[in-house]
VOGU-3710 file (C-alpha; in Angstrom, 3 decimals, decimal comma):
1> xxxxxxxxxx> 18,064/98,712/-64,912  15,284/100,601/-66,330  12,979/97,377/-66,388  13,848/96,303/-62,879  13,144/99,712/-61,443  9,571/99,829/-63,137  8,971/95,658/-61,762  9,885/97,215/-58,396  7,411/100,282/-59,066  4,571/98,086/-60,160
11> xxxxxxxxxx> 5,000/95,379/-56,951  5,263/98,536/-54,179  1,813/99,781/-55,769  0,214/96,881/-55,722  1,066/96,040/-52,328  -0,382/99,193/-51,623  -3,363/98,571/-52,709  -4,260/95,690/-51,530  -3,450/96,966/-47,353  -5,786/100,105/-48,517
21> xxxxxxxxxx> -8,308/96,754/-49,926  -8,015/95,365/-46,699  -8,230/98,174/-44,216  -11,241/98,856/-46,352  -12,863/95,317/-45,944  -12,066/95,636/-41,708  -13,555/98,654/-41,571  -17,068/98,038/-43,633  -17,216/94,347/-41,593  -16,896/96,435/-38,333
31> xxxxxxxxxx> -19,413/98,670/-39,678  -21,671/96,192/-40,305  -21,294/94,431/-37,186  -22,007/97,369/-35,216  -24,749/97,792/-37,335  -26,258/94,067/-36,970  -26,188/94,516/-33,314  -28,212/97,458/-33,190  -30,822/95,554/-35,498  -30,683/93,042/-33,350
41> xxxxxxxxxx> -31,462/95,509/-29,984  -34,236/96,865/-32,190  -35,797/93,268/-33,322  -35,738/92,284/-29,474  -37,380/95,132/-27,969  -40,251/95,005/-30,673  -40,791/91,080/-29,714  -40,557/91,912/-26,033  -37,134/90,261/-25,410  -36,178/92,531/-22,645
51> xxxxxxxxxx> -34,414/89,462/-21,217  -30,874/89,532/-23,077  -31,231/93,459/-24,973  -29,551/95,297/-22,160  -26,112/92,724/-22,506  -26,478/92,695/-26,019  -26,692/96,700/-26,096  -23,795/97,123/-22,961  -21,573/95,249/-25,235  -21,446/97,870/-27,733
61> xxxxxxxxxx> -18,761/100,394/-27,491  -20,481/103,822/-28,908  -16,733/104,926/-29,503  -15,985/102,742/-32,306  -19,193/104,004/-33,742  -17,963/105,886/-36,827  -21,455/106,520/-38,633  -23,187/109,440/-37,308  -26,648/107,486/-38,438  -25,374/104,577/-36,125
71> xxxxxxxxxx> -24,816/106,821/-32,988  -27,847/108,361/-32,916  -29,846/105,201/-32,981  -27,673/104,257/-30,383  -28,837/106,387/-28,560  -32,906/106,488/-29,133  -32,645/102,074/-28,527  -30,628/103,525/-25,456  -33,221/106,065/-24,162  -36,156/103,997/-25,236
81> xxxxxxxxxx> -34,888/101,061/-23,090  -34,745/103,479/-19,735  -37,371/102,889/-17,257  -37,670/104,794/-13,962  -34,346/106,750/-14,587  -36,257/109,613/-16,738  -33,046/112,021/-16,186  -30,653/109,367/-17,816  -33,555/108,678/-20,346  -33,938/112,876/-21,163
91> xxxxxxxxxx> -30,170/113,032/-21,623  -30,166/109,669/-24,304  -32,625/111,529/-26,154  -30,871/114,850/-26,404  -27,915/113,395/-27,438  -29,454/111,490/-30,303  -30,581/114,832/-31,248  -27,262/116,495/-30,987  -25,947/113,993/-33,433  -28,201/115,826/-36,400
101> xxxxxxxxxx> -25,638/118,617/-36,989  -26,106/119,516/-40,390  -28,896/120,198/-43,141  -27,960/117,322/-45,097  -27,826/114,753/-42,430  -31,476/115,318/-41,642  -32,098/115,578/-44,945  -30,453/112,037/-45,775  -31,707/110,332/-42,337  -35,218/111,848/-42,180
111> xxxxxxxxxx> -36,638/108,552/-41,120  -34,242/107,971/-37,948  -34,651/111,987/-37,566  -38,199/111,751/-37,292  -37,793/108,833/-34,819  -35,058/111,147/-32,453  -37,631/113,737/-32,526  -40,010/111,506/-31,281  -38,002/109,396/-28,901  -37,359/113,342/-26,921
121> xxxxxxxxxx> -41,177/113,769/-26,882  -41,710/110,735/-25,150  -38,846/111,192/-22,476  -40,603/114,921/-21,630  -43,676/113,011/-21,439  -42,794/110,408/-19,173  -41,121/113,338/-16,884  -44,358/115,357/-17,069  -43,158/117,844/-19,155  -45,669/117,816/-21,335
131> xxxxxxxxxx> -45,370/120,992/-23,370  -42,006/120,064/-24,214  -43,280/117,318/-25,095  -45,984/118,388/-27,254  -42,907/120,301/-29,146  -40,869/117,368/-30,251  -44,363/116,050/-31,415  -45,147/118,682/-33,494  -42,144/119,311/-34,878  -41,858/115,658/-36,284
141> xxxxxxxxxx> -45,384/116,316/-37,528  -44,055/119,152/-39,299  -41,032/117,283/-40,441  -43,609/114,936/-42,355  -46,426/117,418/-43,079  -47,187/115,149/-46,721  -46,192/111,817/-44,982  -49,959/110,683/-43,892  -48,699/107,391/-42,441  -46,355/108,842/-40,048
151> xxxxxxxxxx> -49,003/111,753/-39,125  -50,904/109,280/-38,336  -48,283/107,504/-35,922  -48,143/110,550/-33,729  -52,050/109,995/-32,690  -50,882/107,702/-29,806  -48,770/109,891/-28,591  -51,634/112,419/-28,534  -53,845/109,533/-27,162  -51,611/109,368/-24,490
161> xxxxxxxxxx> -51,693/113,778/-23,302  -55,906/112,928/-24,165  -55,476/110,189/-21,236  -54,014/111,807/-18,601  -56,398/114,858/-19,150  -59,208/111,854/-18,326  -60,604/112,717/-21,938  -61,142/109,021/-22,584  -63,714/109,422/-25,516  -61,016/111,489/-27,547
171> xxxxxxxxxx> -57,592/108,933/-26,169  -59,871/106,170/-27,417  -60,419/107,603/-31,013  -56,937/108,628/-31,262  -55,630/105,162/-30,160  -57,822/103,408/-32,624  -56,493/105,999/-35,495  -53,132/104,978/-34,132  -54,037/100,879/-34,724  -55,863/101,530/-38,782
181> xxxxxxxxxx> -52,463/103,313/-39,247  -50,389/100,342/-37,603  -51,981/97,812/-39,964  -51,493/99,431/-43,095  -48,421/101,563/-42,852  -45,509/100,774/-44,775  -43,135/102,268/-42,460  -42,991/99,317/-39,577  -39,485/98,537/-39,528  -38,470/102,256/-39,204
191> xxxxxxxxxx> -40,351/102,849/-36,432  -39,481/99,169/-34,657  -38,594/99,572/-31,553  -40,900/102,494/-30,251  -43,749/101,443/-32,722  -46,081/100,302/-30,168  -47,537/97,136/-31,385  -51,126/96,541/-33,199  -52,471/94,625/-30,026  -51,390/96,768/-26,987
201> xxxxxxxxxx> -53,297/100,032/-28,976  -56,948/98,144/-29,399  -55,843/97,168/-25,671  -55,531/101,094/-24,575  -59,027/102,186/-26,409  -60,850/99,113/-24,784  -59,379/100,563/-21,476  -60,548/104,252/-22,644  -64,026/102,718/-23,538  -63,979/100,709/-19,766
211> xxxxxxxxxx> -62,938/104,362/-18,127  -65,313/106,184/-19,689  -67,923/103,686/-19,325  -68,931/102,048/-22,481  -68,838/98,967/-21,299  -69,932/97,124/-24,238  -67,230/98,856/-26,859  -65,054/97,657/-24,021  -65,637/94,229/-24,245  -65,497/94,520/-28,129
221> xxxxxxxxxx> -62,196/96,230/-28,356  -60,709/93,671/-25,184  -62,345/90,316/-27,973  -60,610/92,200/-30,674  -57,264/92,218/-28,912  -57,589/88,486/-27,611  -57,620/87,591/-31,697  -54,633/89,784/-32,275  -52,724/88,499/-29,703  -53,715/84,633/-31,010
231> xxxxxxxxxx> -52,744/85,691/-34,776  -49,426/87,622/-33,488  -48,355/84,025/-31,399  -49,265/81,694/-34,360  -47,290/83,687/-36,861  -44,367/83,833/-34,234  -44,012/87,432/-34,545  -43,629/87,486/-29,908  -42,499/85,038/-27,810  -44,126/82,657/-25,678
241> xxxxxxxxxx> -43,061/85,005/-23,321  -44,532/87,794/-24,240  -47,639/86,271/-25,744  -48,309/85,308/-21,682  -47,671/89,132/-20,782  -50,454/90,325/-23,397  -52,637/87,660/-22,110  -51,888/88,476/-18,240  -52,666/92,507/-19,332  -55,842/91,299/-21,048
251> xxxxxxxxxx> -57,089/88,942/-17,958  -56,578/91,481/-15,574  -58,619/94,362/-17,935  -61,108/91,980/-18,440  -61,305/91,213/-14,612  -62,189/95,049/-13,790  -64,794/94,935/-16,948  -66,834/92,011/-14,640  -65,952/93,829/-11,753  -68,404/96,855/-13,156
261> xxxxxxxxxx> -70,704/94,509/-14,412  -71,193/92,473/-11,209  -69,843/89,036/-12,055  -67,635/88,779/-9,408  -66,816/85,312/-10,043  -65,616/85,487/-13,582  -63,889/88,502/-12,325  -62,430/86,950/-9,229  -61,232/83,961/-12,360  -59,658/86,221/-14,529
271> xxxxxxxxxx> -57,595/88,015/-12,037  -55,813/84,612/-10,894  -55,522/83,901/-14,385  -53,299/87,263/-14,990  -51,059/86,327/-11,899  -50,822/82,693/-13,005  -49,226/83,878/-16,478  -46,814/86,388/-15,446  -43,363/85,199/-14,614  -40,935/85,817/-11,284
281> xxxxxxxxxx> -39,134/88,804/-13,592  -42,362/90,447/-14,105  -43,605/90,198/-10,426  -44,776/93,873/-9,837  -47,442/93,064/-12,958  -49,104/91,441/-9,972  -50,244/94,721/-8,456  -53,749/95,050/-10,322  -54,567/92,088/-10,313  -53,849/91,459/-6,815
291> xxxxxxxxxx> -55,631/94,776/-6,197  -59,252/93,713/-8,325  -58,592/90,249/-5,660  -58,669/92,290/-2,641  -61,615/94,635/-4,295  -63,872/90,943/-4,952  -62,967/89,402/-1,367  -64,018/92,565/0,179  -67,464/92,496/-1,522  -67,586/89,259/-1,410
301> xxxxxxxxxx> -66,810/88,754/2,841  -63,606/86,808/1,856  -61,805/89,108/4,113  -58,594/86,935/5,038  -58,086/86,652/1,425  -58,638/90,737/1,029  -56,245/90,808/3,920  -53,895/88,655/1,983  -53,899/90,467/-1,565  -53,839/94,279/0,593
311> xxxxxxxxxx> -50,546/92,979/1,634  -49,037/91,365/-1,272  -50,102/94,828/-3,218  -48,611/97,035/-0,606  -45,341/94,962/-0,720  -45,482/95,443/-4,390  -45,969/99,199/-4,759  -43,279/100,460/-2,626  -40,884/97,823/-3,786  -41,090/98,617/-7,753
321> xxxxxxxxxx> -43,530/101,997/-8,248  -41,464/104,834/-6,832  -44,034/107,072/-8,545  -47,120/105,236/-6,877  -49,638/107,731/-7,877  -51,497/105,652/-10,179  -52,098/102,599/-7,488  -51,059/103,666/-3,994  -55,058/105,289/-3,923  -56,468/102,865/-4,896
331> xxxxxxxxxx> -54,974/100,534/-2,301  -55,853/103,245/0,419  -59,115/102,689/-0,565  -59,654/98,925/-0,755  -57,800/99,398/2,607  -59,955/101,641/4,420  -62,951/99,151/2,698  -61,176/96,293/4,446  -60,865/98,057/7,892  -64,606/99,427/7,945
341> xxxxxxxxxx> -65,365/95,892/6,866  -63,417/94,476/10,271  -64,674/97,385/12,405  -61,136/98,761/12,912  -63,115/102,545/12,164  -60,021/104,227/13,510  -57,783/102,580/11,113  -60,328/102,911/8,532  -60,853/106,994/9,584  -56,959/107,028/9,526
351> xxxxxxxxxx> -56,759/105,411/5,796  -59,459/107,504/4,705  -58,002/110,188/5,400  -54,553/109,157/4,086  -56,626/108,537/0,842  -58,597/112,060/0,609  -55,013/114,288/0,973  -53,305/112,067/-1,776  -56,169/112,492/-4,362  -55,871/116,196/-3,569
361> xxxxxxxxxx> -52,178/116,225/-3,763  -52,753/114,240/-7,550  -55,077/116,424/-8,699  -52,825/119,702/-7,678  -50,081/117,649/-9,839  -52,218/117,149/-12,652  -53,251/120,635/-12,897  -50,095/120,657/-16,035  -51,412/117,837/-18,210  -55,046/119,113/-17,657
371> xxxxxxxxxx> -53,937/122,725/-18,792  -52,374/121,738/-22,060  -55,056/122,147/-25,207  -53,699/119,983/-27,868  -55,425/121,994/-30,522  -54,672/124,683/-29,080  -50,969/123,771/-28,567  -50,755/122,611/-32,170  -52,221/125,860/-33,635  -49,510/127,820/-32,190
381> xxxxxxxxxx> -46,742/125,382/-32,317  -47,337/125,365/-36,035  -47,589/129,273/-36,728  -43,933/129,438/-34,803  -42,702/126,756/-37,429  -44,137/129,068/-40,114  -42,851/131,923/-38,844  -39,270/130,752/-38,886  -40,062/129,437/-42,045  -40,760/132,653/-43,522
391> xxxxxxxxxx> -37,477/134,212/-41,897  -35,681/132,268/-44,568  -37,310/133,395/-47,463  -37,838/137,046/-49,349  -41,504/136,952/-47,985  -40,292/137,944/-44,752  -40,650/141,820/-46,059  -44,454/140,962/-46,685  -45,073/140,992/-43,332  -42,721/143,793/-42,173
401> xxxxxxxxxx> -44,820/145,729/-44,851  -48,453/144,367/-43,009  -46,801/144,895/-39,685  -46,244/148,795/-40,504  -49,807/149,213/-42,033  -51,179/147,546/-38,882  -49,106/150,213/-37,217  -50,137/152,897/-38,756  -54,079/152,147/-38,241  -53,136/151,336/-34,860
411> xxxxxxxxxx> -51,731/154,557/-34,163  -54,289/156,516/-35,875  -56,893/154,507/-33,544  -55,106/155,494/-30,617  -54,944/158,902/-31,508  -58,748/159,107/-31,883  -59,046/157,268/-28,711  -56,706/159,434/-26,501  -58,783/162,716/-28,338  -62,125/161,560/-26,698
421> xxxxxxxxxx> -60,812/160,320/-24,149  -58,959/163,559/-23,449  -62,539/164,947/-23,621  -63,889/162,811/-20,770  -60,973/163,386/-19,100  -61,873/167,449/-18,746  -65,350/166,022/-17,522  -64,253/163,802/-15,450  -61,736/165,563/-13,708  -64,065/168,294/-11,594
431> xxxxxxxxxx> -66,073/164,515/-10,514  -62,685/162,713/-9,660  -61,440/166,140/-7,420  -65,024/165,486/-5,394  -64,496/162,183/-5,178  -61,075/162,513/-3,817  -62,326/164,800/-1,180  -65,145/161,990/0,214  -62,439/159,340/-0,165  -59,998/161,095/2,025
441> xxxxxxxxxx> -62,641/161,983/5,055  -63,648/158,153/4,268  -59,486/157,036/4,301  -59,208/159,368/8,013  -62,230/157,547/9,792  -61,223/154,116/8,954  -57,896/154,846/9,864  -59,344/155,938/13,355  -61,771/152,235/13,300  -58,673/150,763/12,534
451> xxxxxxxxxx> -57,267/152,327/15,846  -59,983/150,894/17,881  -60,006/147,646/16,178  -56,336/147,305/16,799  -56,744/147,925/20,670  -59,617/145,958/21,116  -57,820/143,250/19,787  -54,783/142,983/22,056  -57,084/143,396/24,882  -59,070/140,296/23,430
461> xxxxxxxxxx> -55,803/138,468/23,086  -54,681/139,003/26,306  -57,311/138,221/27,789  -58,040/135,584/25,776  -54,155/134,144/26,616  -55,147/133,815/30,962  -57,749/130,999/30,227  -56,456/129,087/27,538  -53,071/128,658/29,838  -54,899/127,806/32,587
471> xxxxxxxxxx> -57,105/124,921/30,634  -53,658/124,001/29,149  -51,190/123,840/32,148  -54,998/121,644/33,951  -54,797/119,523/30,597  -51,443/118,961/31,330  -51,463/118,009/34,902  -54,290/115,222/34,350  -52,282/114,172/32,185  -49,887/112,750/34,590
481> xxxxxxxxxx> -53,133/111,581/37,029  -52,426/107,738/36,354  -56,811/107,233/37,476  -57,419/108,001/33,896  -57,884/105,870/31,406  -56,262/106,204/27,509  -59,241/107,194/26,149  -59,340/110,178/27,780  -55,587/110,913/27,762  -56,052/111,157/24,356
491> xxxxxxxxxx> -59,203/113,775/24,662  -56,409/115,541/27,523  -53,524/115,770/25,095  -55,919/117,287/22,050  -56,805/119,786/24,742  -53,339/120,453/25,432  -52,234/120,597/22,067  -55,042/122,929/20,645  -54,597/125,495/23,795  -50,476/125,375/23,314
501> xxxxxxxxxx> -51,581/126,369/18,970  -54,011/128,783/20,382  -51,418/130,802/22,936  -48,954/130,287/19,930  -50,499/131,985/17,541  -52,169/134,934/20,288  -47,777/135,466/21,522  -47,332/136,196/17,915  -50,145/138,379/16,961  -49,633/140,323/20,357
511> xxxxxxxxxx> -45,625/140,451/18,984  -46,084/141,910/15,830  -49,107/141,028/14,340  -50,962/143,337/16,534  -47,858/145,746/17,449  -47,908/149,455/17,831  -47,415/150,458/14,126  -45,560/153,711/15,327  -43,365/151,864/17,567  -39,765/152,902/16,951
521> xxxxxxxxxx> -37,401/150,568/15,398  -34,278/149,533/18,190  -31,712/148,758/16,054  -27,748/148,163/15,867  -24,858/147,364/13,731  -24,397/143,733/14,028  -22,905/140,834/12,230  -25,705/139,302/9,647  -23,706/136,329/8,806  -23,202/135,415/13,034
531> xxxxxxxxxx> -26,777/136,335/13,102  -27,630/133,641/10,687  -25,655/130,770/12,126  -27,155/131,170/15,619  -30,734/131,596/14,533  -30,000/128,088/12,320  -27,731/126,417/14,836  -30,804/126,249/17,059  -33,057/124,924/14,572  -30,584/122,137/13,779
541> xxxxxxxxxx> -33,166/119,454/15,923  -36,017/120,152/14,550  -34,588/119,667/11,234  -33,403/116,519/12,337  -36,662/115,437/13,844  -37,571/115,023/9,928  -34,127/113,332/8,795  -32,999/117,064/6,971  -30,051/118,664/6,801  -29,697/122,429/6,963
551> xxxxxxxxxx> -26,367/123,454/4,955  -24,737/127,275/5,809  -22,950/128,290/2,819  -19,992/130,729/2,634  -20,349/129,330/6,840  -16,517/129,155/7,182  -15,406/132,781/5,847  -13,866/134,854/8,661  -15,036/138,329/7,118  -18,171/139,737/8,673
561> xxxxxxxxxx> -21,204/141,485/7,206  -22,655/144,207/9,067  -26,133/145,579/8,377  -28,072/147,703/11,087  -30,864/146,015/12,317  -32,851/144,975/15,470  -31,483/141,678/16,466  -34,766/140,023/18,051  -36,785/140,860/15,307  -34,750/139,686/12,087
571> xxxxxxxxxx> -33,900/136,558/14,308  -37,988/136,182/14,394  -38,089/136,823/10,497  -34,854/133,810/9,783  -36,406/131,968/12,708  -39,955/132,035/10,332  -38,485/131,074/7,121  -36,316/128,200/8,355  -39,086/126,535/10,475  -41,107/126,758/6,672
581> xxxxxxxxxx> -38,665/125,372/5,210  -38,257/122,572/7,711  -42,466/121,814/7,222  -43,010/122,564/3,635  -39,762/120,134/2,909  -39,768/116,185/2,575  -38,151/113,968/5,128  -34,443/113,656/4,090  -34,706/116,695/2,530  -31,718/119,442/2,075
591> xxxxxxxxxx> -32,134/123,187/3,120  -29,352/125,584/2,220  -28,912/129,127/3,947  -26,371/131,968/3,825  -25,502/135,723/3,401  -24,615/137,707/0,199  -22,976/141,175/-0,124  -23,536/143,962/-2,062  -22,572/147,482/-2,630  -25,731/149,357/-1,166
601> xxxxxxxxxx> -27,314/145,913/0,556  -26,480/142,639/2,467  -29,019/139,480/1,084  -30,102/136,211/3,118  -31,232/133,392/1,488  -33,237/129,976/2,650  -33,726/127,769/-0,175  -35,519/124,077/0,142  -36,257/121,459/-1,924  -39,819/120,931/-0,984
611> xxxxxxxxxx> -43,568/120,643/-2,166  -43,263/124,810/-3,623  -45,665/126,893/-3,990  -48,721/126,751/-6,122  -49,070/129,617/-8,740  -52,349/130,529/-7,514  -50,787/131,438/-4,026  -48,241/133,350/-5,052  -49,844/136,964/-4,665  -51,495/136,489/-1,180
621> xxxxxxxxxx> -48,508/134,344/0,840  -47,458/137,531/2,722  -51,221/138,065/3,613  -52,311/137,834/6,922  -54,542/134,857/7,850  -53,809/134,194/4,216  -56,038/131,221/2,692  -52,837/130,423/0,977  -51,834/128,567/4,006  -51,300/124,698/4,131
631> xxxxxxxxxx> -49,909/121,572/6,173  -47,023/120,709/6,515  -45,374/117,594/4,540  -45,111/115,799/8,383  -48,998/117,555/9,352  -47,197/120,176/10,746  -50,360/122,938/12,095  -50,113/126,275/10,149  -50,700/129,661/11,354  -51,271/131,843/7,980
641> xxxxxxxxxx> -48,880/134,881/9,848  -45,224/133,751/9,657  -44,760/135,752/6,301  -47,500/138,785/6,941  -45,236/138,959/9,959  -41,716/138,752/8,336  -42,727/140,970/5,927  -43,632/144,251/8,120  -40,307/143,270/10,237  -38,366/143,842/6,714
651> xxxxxxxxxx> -40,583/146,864/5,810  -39,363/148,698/9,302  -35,713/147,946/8,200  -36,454/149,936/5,230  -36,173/146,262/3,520  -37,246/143,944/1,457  -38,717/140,175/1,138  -39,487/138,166/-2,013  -39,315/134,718/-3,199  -38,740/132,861/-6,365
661> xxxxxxxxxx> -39,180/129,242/-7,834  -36,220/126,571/-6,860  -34,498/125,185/-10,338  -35,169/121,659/-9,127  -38,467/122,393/-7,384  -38,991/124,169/-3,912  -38,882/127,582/-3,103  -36,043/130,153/-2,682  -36,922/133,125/0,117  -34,792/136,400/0,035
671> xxxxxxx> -34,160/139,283/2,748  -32,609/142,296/1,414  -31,168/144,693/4,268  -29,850/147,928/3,345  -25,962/148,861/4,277  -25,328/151,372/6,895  -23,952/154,435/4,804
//
């Protein structure tokens, strides 16, 4: 019984076993299969496969992922593969990063960590965040401070800040660093997929050396990267494919390099040749050639075929560039060549125009990239990472100890510094009283010129007002005389226009801009909220005129909020910030509005989603005639007093006005009201 019971034993645990063998076996071949497939992602995006990655990468199920490793380079390949969706491609990143939870997991995957770090850097950089970006950077430097080969992989991605700050000597230095590291590291197939090959970096510092000139380095760089693209085909390390798309890139570089150089021909040659190797997938490739075309034809007097290539390109950029920045100028300006060309000067005035507000409108944008120092950045990027280096060590007391001696000499120099200066103070003081004295006879005169100036001003205005309706309401009725011709309707209705801006702006100076400052406030207990939604309710249409929507929030709640105020004159002040908000906002654009209560104060709110404003307006917006002002997104005509205005309106209400930067861009305006005790 004994022996049967033990045969029993022995067959149950070896059954056993061999399920545990076999769940085993399922689990490592799933492993590996997941794994293979995200090789295989990696292998295709390095050849320039983009063709069949995005099935091959849709078909893996991230929850049957197991290894933490695995997940994250799901996904970086993820991320990396993102084009214009930089949100989606920000979030990829981060969540690769999230994956490295622990000490020992970076510590065991410090290759693929080094890659996550970098992968986040480049999704900041592609959204223009390039501080943030410059972080991620760093810190993978610092991850590998004794690594030189992968110190020396992070050049292009300082190449790339060095570009957009149009530094092309140092971008062309750094991208050639970038390509002596490429060819001898030994760490290619951990970087794969966002190693940026050998040929495209000799491509980028021939295109620094072209931008910044040297021509001739240029051409060296553009011969060098014709071999590399040969020797990269023969030893079938790209596709066909792809080897086309390197040549197409180099055709087109090499077109602009004649372009300079006056061969207009060869340029003219290699330009067709770029568009002849691209394929129907890659069709908005087309645009730079097709721009260098139009460029040629124009100097050249081949204008239908200008005409031809301006519209193909223009077809192009709004179809597949939603940020057009780097090609929608340069159209504008083969454009308005074209139309001066074809004596259409209107056009060509209209163009030019077009042209001159969107380089200004770049350059305001770039004013971020262009403020970043890298060395600068990196100096104190790198004494934070020491610093929270030494918080983890016992040296942290050495510097509590140098912080108090630094103290203690600073306080002693402050003490000798407030002793003398206490002793100019004593001298001082009998000058200051004198001065005081001249300053306040000084203060009551110029409040008296003030006086004068004030009235002589609304007697300008007003009499200033008489004429400028009568040449507008005579503007107005020639208009309608059907003996004139167009050309001077249009001269009429400028006429018109400028006198309407003129009496516009002298109604609202002679309002408040030039009101009796001792005029006493009128004002009542009334309902802010009902206030609100008639003040926006008639400002609906003109928010519609521009496709926008203006959004009431908290609209539908029955309780009041009561505040006393002067009803025409806060209307004027809500009036003032929604009409800003309707010009400073894009069309389509979303405006939100509504009333908050306090215990001591009622706030409105108008926030938009528009252009913002710049830092260096900030102080002097509430300024009157402020130089701060600017046109509107649709050339709406500004004033410069909407705000000086609003703001001594709030002041009477023993109130306040203030703004602060939207999350998502835009601008956020406040009016604080205090309650009725």
């Amino acid at each position: 019984m004994k022996s049967l019971f033990s045969i029993f034993n022995f067959f149950i645990s070896t059954l056993f076993l061999l399920l545990i063998t076999s769940c085993q076996k399922r689990t490592v071949d799933k492993y590996d299969h997941l794994k293979n497939e995200l090789n295989k992602v990696d292998s295709l995006l390095l050849k320039g496969e983009n063709t069949t990655i995005k099935s091959i990468y849709n078909k893996i199920d991230k929850n049957k992922i197991s290894s933490k490793a695995q997940l994250a380079k799901y996904y970086v390949l993820g991320s990396i593969m993102e084009g214009q969706n930089l949100e989606k491609k920000i979030i990829l990143a981060k969540n690769a990063l999230k994956v490295f939870d622990s000490p020992d997991l970076i510590k065991n995957e410090e290759d693929l960590y080094f890659r996550t770090l970098i992968t986040n850097g480049d999704a900041q950089f592609f959204s223009k965040r390039y501080l943030y970006a410059l972080n991620y950077y760093f810190e993978a430097s610092d991850l590998i401070k004794k690594d030189f080969d992968k110190e020396n992989y992070l050049a292009s991605k300082f190449a790339s800040i060095y570009f957009k700050q149009n530094n092309f000597a140092k971008a062309a230095k750094y991208y050639l660093d970038s390509y002596d590291f490429d060819t001898k590291s030994a760490i290619k197939s951990m970087l794969k997929s966002d190693f940026y090959r050998p040929e495209m970096k000799v491509n980028n510092a021939a295109f620094c050396f072209y931008k910044n000139n040297q021509l001739d380095s240029g051409a060296k760089y553009y011969q060098l990267f014709e071999q590399l693209i040969d020797k990269a085909n023969i030893k079938k390390e790209i596709s066909t494919k792809y080897t086309n798309t390197l040549r197409a890139i180099l055709y087109d570089n090499l077109a602009g390099l004649n372009i300079k150089t006056g061969k207009l021909d060869s340029a003219l040659n290699y330009a067709n040749k770029s568009i002849f190797l691209l394929s129907k997938e890659e069709e908005e490739m087309n645009l730079t050639p097709l721009l260098k075309i139009a460029e040629i034809s124009i100097k050249t007097n081949q204008l239908k075929n200008a005409k031809k290539a301006l519209d193909q390109s223009n077809y192009l950029i709004f179809k597949y560039f939603q940020n057009y920045e780097a090609y929608y100028p340069i159209w504008l300006k083969q454009n308005t060549a074209y139309l001066y060309k074809t004596n259409q000067i209107n056009s060509a005035y209209f163009y030019q125009n077009k042209y001159i507000n969107l380089i200004d409108s770049i350059n305001l944008f770039k004013q971020d990239v262009n403020s970043v120092d890298i060395a600068k950045e990196s100096q104190l990027i790198n004494q934070r990472i020491e610093l929270n280096e030494l918080k983890y060590n016992n040296n942290i007391r050495k510097i509590y100890i140098i912080a108090l001696i630094q103290f203690m000499v600073l306080v002693l120099i402050i003490i000798i510094i407030v002793y003398r200066n206490l002793q100019r103070l004593k001298i001082a003081h009998h000058k200051a009283n004198e001065q005081n004295a001249i300053i306040f006879k000084n203060s009551v005169e110029i409040e008296k010129a003030n006086k004068n100036y004030l009235r002589i001003m609304r007697v300008m205005a007003h009499d200033l007002r008489n004429p400028l309706s009568g040449m507008t309401g005579l503007a107005s009725v020639l208009l309608h005389e059907t003996q004139i011709d167009e050309e001077n309707k249009k001269m009429l209705k400028l006429i018109e226009t400028t006198g309407m801006h003129s009496i516009e702006m002298i109604n609202e100076l002679l309002k408040t801009g030039l009101a009796n400052e001792n005029e006493v406030l009128e004002a009542q207990k009334l309902d802010l909220k009902a206030l609100l939604i008639d003040s926006v309710e008639l400002l609906q249409f003109k928010a519609k005129e521009k496709q926008q929507h203006i959004i009431i929030e908290n609209k539908d709640l029955d309780t009041p909020v009561f505040a006393k105020v002067n009803y025409e004159k806060v209307w004027r002040v809500i009036n003032n910030l929604v009409v800003n908000a309707i010009k400073f906002s894009l069309i389509g654009g979303e405006i939100r509005t509504g009333v908050k209560e306090y215990k001591t104060s009622v706030v409105i709110y108008v926030s938009d989603d528009g252009v913002g404003i710049p830092e260096k307006n900030k102080e002097t917006v509430f300024d009157m005639f402020t130089e701060a002002k600017k046109t509107g997104t649709n050339g709406e005509q500004p004033f410069g007093l909407g705000l000086s205005i609003s703001k001594k309106i709030m002041e009477k209400h023993q109130g306040k006005i203030w703004f602060e930067d939207g999350i998502n861009g835009g601008t956020i305006f406040y009016l604080e009201f205090p309650k009725e005790q």
